[in-house]
Every structure is written in structure tokens, then in C-alpha cells.
N, C-alpha and C positions, 0 to 999 in steps of 0.2 A: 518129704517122703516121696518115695518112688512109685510109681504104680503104672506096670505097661512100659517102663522106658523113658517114662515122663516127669518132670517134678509136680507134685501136687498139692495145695496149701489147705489144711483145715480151719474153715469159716468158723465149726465151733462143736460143741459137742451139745446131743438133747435129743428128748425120747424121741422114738423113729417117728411117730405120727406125726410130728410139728417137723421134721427132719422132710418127709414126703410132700410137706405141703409146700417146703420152704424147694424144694427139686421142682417140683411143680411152678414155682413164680420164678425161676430162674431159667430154666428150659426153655416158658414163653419170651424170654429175650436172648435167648440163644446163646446161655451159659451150658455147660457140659459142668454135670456133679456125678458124683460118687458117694455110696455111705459107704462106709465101714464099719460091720459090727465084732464083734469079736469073736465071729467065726470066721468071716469071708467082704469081699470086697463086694458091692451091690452097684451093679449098672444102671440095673434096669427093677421095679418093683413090681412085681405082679398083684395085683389084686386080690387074687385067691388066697397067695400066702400073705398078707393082712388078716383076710376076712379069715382064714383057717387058724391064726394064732403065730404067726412066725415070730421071728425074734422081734419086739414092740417095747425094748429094754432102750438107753441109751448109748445114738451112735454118733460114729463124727459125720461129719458133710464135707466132703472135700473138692474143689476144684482147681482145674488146672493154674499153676500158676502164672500165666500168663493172662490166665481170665479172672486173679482173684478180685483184683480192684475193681474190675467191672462186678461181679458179685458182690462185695461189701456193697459198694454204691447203690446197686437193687436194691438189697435189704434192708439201708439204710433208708434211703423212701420212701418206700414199704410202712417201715416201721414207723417216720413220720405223718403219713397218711394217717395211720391207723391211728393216728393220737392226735389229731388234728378232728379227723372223725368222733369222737369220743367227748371231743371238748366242745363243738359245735351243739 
């Protein structure tokens, strides 16, 4: 998919909350994401429109394809941590 001139690959689709947390653990390694909801392209999330109700439906996460492999890689980690932690 195109987005800005650029190609950009969806990591996956799921409700925006886990969608913002998951922007949040990518950003600290210096991935660049996107959601897309089905209104509009999202850069940036404000906190206000969370906290006031915005769209909190499911959306995709998308980044750049040049940076997807490094993004699965995060999440994949991520996701083994979290279940490494669990079984400890």
C-alpha cells in the first residue's frame, strides 16, 4: 500500500488500544508506524482523542516497508518475553 509516496507494509490488524501500545514499542527502537482506521491515515495519536472516545474499533498498524522486518523482529521478542515472563 501507498501512503505519502512510499510503500508500506501491514504488521496486522487489532483494536486501536493494543494497536497504540504496540506504536509505542516500536518508536522506542526507531521504527515509524501508521494506523489506519477507516476513516483516515493516523501519524501521530493524541491522547485526548483516546481519552474523548475516538475511533477504538479495529485498525491496521502499518510500516514502512523497508522497516517491516525490523518491526516483526520487535514484536516478535516482545512477544517472547512476555511468555517467558508468564512461565517463570
Amino acid at each position: 500500500m501507498q501512503y505519502q509516496g512510499d510503500p508500506w507494509v501491514l504488521l496486522m490488524t487489532m483494536p486501536r488500544i493494543v494497536a497504540e501500545s504496540y506504536r509505542r514499542l516500536l518508536a522506542e527502537s526507531g521504527v515509524v508506524t501508521v494506523i489506519r482506521t477507516p476513516f483516515q491515515w493516523v501519524m501521530s495519536s493524541p491522547v485526548i482523542e483516546i481519552e474523548t472516545g475516538g475511533y477504538m474499533g479495529d485498525v491496521g498498524l502499518y510500516v514502512p516497508q523497508v522497516q517491516a522486518q525490523e518491526a516483526s523482529d520487535i514484536l516478535e521478542v516482545g512477544s517472547e518475553e512476555r511468555t517467558t515472563e508468564r512461565g517463570q
